[in-house]
N, C-alpha and C positions, 0 to 999 in steps of 0.2 A: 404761762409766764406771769408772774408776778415783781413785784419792787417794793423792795423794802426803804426807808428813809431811816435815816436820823432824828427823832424824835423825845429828847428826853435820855435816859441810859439804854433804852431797847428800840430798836428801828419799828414801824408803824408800817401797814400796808397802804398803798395807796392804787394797788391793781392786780387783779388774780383773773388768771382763768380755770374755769372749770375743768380742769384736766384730770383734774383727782378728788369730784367730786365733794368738793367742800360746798357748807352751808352758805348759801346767799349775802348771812349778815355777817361770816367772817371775811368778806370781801370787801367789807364798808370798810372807807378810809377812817385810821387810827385806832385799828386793832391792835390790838397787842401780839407780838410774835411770840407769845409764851401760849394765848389761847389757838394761835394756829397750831404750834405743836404742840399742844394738849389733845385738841382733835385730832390731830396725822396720829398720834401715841394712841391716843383711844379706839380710833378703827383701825387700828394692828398695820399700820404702815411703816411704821419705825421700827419692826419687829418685835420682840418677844422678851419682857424682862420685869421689874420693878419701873410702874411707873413715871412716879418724880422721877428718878434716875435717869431712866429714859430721856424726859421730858428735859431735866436738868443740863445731861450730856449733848443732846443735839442744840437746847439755846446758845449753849457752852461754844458749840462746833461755827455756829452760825458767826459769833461776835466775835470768835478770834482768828478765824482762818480767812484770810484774804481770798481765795479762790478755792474748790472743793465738789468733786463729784461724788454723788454719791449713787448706789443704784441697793432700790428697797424689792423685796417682796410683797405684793401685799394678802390678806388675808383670803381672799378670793382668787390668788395664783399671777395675779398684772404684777409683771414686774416694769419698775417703774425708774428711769435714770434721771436725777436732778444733779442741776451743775450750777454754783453758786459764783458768780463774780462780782468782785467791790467797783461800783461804780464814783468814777474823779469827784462827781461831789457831795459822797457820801451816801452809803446805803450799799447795798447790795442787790444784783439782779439774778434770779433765778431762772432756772429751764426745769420742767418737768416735762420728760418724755414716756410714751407707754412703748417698752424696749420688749415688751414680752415674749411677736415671735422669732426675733433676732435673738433674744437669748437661748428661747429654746433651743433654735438651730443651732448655737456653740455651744447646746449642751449635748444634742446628738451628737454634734460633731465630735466634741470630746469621748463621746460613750465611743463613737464608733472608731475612734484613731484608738482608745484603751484595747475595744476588742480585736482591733486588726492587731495592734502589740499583743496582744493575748495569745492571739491565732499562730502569730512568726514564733513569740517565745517558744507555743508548746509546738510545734514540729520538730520533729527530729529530722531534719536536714538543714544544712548551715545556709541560714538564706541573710542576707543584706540587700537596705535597701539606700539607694541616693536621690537626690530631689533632683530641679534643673540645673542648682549650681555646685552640682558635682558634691555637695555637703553629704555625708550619711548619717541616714534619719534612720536606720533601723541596723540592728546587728544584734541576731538570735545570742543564746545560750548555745547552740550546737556550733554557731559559726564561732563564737569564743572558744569550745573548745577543739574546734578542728584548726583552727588558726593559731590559737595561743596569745591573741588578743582579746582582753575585754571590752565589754560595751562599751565599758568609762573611756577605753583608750580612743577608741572610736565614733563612737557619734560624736557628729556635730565637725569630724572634720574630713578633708578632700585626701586624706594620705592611704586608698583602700590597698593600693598599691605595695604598699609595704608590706603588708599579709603575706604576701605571694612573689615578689622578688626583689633582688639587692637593690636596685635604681629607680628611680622613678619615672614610671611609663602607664598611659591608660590600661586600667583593665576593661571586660568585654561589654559591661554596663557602661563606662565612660564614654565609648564608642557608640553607644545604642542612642545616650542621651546629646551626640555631639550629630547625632545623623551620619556619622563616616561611611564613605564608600565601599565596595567592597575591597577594591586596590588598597582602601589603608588598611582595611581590617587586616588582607592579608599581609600585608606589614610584620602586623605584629604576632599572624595566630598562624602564617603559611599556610597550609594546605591540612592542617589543624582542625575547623570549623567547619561547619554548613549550617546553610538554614531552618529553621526550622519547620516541618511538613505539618504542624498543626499549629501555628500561632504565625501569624505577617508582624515581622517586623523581629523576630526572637533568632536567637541563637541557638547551638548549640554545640559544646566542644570537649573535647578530652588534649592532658598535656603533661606531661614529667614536670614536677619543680621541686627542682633540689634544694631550694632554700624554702619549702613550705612546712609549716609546721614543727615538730619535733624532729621532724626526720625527711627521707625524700618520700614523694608519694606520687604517686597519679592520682590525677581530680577528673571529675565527671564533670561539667559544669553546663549554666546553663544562663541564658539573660536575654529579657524581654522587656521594651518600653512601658511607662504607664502614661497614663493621657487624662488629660481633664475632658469635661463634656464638649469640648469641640475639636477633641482629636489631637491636640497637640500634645506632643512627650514634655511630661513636666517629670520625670525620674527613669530610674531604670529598677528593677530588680533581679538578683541574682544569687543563683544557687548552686554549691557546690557538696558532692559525695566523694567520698575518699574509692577508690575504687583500684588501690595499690594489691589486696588480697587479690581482689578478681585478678588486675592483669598479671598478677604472677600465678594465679593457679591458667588464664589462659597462655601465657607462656611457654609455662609447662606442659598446657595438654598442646601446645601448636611443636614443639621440640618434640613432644612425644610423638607427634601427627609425624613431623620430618623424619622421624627415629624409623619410625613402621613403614611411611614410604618409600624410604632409601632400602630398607629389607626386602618392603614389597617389590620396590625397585628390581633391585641386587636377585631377588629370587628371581622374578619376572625375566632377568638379563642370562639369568641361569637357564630356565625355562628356555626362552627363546633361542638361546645357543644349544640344548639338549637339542631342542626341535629342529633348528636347522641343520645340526652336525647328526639327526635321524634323516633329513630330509635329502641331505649331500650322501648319506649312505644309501638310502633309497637310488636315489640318481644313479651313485657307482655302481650299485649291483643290478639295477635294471640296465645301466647300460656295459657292463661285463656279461650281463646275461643276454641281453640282444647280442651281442659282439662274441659270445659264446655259439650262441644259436647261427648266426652266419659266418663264424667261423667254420662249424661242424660241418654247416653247408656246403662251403668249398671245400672243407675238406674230401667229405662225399661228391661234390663235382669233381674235384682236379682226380680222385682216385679214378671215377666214371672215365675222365675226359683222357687221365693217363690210361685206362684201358684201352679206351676207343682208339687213342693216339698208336698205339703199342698194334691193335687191329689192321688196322687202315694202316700204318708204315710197312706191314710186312707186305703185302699186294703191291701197295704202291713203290715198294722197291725194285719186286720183280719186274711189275710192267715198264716201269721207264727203265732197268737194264736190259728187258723186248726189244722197248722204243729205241733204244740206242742200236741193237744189234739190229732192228727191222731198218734201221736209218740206212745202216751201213749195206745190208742187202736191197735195200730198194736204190739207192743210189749202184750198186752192181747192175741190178737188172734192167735202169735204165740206161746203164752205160751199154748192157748186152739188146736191148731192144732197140737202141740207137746204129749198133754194131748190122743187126736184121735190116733195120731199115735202109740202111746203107747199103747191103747185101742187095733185097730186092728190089734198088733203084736199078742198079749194076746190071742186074741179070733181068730186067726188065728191058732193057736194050739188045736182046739176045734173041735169038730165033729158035723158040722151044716148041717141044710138044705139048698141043694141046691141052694136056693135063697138066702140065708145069703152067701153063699159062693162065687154068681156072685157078688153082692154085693161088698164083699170085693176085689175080683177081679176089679173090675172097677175103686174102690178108689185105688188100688195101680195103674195101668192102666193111669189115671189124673195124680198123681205124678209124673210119669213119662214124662207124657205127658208136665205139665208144669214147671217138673223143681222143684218143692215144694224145694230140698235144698238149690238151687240157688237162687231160689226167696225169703226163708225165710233168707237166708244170707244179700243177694242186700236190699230187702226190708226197711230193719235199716237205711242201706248206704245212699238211695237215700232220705227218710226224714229226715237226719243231709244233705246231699249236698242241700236241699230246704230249710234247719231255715239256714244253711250258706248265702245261695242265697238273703233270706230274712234278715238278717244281713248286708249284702252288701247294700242292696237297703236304711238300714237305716242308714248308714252311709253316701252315698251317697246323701239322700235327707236331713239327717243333714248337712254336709257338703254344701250342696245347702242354706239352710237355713241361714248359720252360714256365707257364702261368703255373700247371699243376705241380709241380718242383715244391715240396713243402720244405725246401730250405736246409740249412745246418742250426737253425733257432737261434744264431745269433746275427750280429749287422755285420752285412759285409758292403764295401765298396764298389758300386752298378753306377751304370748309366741310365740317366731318368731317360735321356731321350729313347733308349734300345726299351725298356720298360713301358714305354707308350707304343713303338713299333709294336710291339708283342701283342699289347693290349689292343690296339686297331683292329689287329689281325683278328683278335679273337670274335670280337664285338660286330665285326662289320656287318655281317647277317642281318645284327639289331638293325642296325645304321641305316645300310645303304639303301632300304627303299622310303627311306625320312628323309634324310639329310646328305648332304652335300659335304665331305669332310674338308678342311682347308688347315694347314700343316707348317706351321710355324717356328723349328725347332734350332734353334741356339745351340754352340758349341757350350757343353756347361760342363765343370769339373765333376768326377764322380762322386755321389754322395754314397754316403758309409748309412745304410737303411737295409731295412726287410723286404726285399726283391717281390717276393708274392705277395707282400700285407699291399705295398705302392699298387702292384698290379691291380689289387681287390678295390684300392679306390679308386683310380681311374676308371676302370670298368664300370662302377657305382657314377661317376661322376658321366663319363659318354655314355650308361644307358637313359639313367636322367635326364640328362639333355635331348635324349631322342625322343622320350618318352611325353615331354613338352610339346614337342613341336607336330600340329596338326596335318600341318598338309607342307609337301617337300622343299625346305629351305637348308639352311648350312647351319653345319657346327664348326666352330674354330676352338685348334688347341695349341696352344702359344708356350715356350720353355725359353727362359731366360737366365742367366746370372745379376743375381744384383749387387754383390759384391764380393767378396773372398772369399765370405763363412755362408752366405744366403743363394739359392735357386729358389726361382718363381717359377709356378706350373699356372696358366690359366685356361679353364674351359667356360668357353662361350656360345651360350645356343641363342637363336632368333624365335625362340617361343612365347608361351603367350604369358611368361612372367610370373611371380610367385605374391601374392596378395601379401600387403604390407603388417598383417594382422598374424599373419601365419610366419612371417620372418623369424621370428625372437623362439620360434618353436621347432622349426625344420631339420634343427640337430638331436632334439628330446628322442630319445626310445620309443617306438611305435605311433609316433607320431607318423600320418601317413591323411593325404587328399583325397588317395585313387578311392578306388570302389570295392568292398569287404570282395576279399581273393585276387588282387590286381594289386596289393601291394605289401609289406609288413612294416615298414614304417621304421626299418633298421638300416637302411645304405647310408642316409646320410653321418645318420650316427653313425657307423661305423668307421664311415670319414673322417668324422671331427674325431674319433677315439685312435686311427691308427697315425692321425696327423697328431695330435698331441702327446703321442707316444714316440714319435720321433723329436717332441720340443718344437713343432712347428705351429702353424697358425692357420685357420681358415679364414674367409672374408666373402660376404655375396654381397652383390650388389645385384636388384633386379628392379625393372620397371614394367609395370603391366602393358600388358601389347608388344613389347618390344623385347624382351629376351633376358636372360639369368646369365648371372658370369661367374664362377665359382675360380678363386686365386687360391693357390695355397704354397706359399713359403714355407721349405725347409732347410735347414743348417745342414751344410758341409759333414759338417761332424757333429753329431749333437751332443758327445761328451764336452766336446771344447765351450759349448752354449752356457756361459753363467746364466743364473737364475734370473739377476735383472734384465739379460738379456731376453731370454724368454719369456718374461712377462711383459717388454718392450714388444714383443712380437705378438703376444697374444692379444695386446694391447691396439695394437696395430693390424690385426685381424679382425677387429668389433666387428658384428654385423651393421649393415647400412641398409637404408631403403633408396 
C-alpha cells in the first residue's frame, strides 16, 4: 500500500510497501509518480507497448480517474491487482495485491466450464443443463434441434418447460433440483418414471408429447442431480432421445407378437378341440365297444340260460303234473288206509282165528314200525314242499326266460318294479350267501324302456353290491316316483365303499379294482351307457367303511324329456363323494 499526496501538479509518495518489489529510494518521500511508473513500465508490469506511452497513459489514468482497479501481469507470471482511491484531502490511496493464484483458478475454472460446454455441445444427444435457481445454463445443439429452441432462446432463463408442453409445469430436472418426493414426482410423470439402478438420486422416464417438437414424439429421458463438494444439488442435468421410430417399430413388432398369438392362439384352440373331439371318440368307441362286448355276452348268456330255461321247464313240468296227480292219489290212499284202519279196529273186537288174529297183530306191528301217523301227517307236507319246489323252478326259469327275452329292439312300456322281481330271482345265487336283500318297491307308472337292457343293469348293480360286501350284511333296493315324468331306482350296499380317487373313474371302460380275471371293468360302464341311453342319470354316493349307494332316475318317457331337461338331470346325477 502506498499514498500518494498532492504535491505540485503530480502527487509525491510518502509510503510504499514492498509488495512489487520496488527499489528502496523510490519509496523516500517526494518522489515523483512519473519515476514510480517509469519503473512499474520498465520491469514489464504495465505490460507490453511503447514506453512513454505506457508510462504517459497510466500518469494520465492516475490523475484523472477518482477510483480505479486495475489487475497487471507481470513479466515473471504474478498477477498483480491494484485499486486506486482518492483520499478527502487529497491524494490518492492505493492496494496492490499478489492475485496470482486466484486468477489462475478463474482461469481453470473458465478453461474447464469452456471444456464442459465443449463436451454438451459435441454430444449428440440433447442434454440441458439448470443451476439451483432453476436458471438454464446449458442447452446443446442436439437439444436445439430436437426441441426447436435455440440456445439464445434459452439459457439464462427458467421457461424449460415450454420445450415440452402447453402450460407451465416442472420438468424432471426441476423436480430433481426442488428434492420433490416421490408422491409429487408421481404427480406429474404417473407411473411413467423409476429410479435410476445406477446413479442415487437420477431418474429415468419415457412419455408421449404431442406438443414436442415438430411433431408428436416419444422421448427417452433421463435427469440426475449435480452437487458441489459437500454434496448439495446445486443443478440438475438432463437428457432427452427421441425414441418415436423405436416405439413404433416396437408397436408393430408387440401387434405383430398379438397377430401370431391370437393364431397361435386360434390354432392351439383348434388343436385342443381336434384333441378332445378324438378324445370323446376314443371314449365313445371304447365305451360302444365295452357295451358291445357285454352285450354279446348276454347275449351268449340269455341264449345259454334260454336253453337251459327251455331244459329244466320240460321236466319240471312233468314232475309237478306227478306232484299234482301223486297229491291227489296219496290223499286216496290215505283216505283208503284210514278206511283199513278203521276196519281192523272193528274186527279186532271179534273172536277170530288164530291166524286172522296174527294177522292183525303184524298190521298194527308195521304201524308202528313205520310210524303210519307221522307218515300219513308228513306225507301231505312233503308233496305241497315238492309243487312249492316245482313252483320255484318255474319262476326261476320264467324269470330266465323273461331276462333272456332279447326284446322287439324297441321301448316298450314295463314295470321297473316286475324288472327288479325278475332280476332278484336271477342273481339271488350271487346274493344270498352275502347279503341280506331288503325290498323297498313303490307303486310307479310304467316306464316306456328296454326290459332286458334295465334288467342288465340292475343285475350289474346287485352283483356289485354283493361283490363289496365282505362278510354277510344287507343290500337294500328302493323304487320310487318322483314325479309325473321321473322314477328313482336306488341300490344300497353296506360295503366297504369305493375310494374317493377312484370315484370320477368307476364309469370309464375297463376301469375295474378286482384282481386281473375277477373283473373286466365294463358293468359299471354299461350302466351309465344303458342309463343314458334311456335320457337318465346316475349318481353314487359312497363313504369308506360304510357302503355305496347307486340312484338312477329315468323318465317316464324319454321322448317327452327335452334336452334341458336332461341335462337338468344329468346335472343332478354328478358324482359325489
Amino acid at each position: 500500500m502506498f499514498l500518494i499526496e498532492n504535491s505540485g501538479s503530480l502527487p509525491l509518495i510518502v509510503l510504499f510497501e514492498n509488495c512489487c518489489s520496488c527499489p528502496p529510494e523510490l519509496a523516500e518521500p517526494g518522489v515523483p509518480v512519473e519515476r514510480i511508473v517509469e519503473f512499474r513500465v520498465s520491469a514489464g508490469q504495465m505490460g507490453e507497448g511503447d514506453f512513454e506511452q505506457l508510462v504517459e497513459q497510466e500518469v494520465a489514468h492516475l490523475g484523472s480517474e477518482a477510483w480505479r482497479r486495475l489487475q497487471r501481469t507481470r513479466a515473471d507470471g504474478m498477477v498483480l491487482e491494484e485499486i486506486y482511491r482518492p483520499l478527502d484531502g487529497g491524494g490518492l490511496l492505493a492496494t496492490i495485491t499478489d492475485i496470482t493464484e486466484g486468477a489462475r483458478a478463474r482461469q481453470a475454472l473458465i478453461a474447464s466450464d469452456k471444456y464442459l460446454r465443449e463436451i454438451i455441445e459435441g454430444v449428440p444427444v440433447a442434454v440441458f443443463v439448470i443451476d439451483r435457481r432453476h436458471q438454464i445454463t446449458h442447452w446443446n445443439q442436439a437439444c436445439a434441434a430436437l426441441t426447436g429452441y435455440s440456445a439464445e432462446q434459452m439459457i439464462g432463463s427458467t421457461e424449460q418447460w415450454r420445450a415440452f408442453y402447453g402450460s407451465e409445469r416442472p420438468v424432471m430436472a426441476d423436480l430433481i433440483v426442488d428434492s420433490a418426493s416421490d408422491e409429487e414426482t408421481a404427480q406429474h410423470y404417473g407411473d411413467k418414471y423409476r429410479r435410476s439402478a445406477l446413479l442415487e438420486g437420477a431418474y429415468v422416464a419415457e412419455d408421449f408429447f404431442p406438443e414436442f417438437g415438430p411433431s408428436n414424439q416419444w422421448v427417452f429421458f433421463t435427469a440426475a442431480p449435480l452437487r458441489n463438494h459437500s454434496g448439495e444439488i446445486v443443478g440438475a442435468i438432463e437428457t432427452l432421445q427421441d425414441i418415436t421410430e423405436r416405439k413404433r417399430v416396437s408397436d408393430e413388432l408387440h401387434e405383430a407378437n398379438l397377430k401370431l398369438e391370437h393364431r397361435v392362439a386360434g390354432r392351439t384352440q383348434e388343436l385342443q378341440e381336434s384333441n378332445q373331439q378324438l378324445e370323446d371318440t376314443l371314449a365313445e368307441l371304447q365305451s360302444a365297444q365295452a357295451f358291445m362286448v357285454q352285450s354279446e355276452k348276454m347275449v351268449s348268456i340269455g341264449q345259454l340260460a334260454a336253453g337251459v330255461a327251455h331244459e329244466i321247464n320240460n321236466p319240471t313240468g312233468f314232475v309237478a303234473s306227478n306232484l299234482n296227480s301223486l297229491r291227489d292219489y296219496v290223499a286216496d290212499i290215505v283216505r283208503l288206509i284210514g278206511e283199513y284202519r278203521q276196519f281192523t279196529t272193528s274186527v279186532g273186537d271179534l273172536q277170530l282165528s288164530s291166524t286172522y288174529s296174527k294177522q292183525l297183530e303184524r298190521i298194527k306191528e308195521i304201524e308202528q314200525e313205520v310210524e303210519l301217523e307221522y307218515l300219513l301227517e308228513d306225507l301231505e307236507s312233503l308233496v305241497d314242499e315238492s309243487r312249492e319246489g316245482t313252483d320255484r323252478i318255474r319262476k326261476i326259469v320264467k324269470a330266465l326266460k323273461d331276462f333272456a327275452h332279447p326284446g322287439e329292439g324297441t321301448m316298450q312300456f314295463a314295470d321297473i318294479n316286475d324288472l327288479i322281481e325278475t332280476t332278484l330271482n336271477v342273481v339271488n345265487n350271487e346274493i344270498k350267501y352275502k347279503a341280506t336283500v331288503e325290498k323297498s318297491l313303490s307303486d310307479l307308472p310304467h316306464v316306456k324302456c328296454l326290459a332286458q337292457e334295465l334288467n342288465q343293469v340292475f343285475v350289474n348293480l346287485l352283483v356289485n353290491a354283493a361283490q363289496a360286501i365282505d362278510e354277510k350284511r344287507s343290500i337294500s333296493i328302493l323304487s320310487r316316483p318322483v314325479d309325473d315324468q321321473w322314477v328313482e331306482i336306488i341300490v344300497r350296499d353296506t360295503g366297504s365303499g369305493i375310494p374317493e380317487d377312484n370315484l370320477k373313474k368307476i364309469f370309464d371302460p375297463f376301469f375295474t379294482t378286482k384282481e386281473v380275471g375277477k373283473g373286466t371293468g365294463l358293468g359299471l360302464n354299461v350302466v351309465y351307457s344303458i342309463v343314458a341311453k334311456h335320457n337318465g342319470s346316475v349318481d353314487v354316493d359312497s363313504r369308506l367303511g360304510e357302503g355305496t349307494a347307486f340312484t338312477i332316475k329315468l323318465p317316464v318317457d324319454p321322448a317327452l324329456v327335452s334336452s334341458d331337461d336332461f341335462a337338468e338331470s344329468v346335472a343332478g346325477g354328478s358324482l359325489s363323494s
